[in-house]
C-alpha positions in Angstrom: 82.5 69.5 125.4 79.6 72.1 124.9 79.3 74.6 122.2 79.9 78.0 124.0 77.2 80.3 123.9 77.0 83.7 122.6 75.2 86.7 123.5 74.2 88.9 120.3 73.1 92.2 120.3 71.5 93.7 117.5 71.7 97.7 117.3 70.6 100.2 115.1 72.8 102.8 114.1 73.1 106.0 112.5 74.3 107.0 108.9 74.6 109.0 106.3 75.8 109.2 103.1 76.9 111.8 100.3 78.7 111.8 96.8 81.8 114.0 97.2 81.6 115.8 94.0 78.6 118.2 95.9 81.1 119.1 98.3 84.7 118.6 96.7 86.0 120.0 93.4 88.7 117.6 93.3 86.5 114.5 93.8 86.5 112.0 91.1 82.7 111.2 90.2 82.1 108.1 92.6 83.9 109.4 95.2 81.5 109.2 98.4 81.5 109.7 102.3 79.7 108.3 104.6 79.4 108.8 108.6 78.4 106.3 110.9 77.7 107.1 114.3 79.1 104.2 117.2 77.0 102.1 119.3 77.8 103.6 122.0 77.4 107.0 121.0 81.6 108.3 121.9 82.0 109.0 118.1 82.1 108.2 114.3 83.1 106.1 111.7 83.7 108.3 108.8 84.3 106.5 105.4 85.8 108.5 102.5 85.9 106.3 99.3 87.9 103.2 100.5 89.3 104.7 103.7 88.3 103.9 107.2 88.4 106.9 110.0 87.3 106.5 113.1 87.5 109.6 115.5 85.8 109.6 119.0 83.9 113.2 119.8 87.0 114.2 121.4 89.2 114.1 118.5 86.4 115.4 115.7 86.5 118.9 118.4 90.4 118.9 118.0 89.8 118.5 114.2 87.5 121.5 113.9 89.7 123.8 116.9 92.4 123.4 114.8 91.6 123.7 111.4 89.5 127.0 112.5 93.0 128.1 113.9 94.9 127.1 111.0 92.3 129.4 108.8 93.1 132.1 111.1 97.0 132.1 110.1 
């Protein structure tokens, strides 16, 4: 039987990275986040500490709609 053969794709993506304390007063002191944008562009993978979030563009507009209405209340 032959070995199957794989196609491999290597892509560069983008990131960023920040320590929480600049932005959080309730962070600990190496409490981080860091957003990494998807291959295929549709959204992010946002990284806060140990957690995984991933939220297409979609869902980080819903986000911001409704926190801005919740800051309204």
């Amino acid at each position: 039987m032959k070995p199957k053969k794989f196609e491999y794709k290597v892509d560069q993506r983008k990131s960023i990275f920040a320590d929480l304390n600049e932005f959080c007063v309730l962070s600990k002191e190496h409490d981080f986040i860091e957003i990494t944008e998807w291959t295929n562009g549709d959204g992010y993978d946002i990284t806060i500490n140990e957690r995984l979030f991933m939220f297409s563009h979609g869902q980080l507009d819903a986000i911001r709609i409704l926190v801005k209405q919740l800051n309204k209340s």
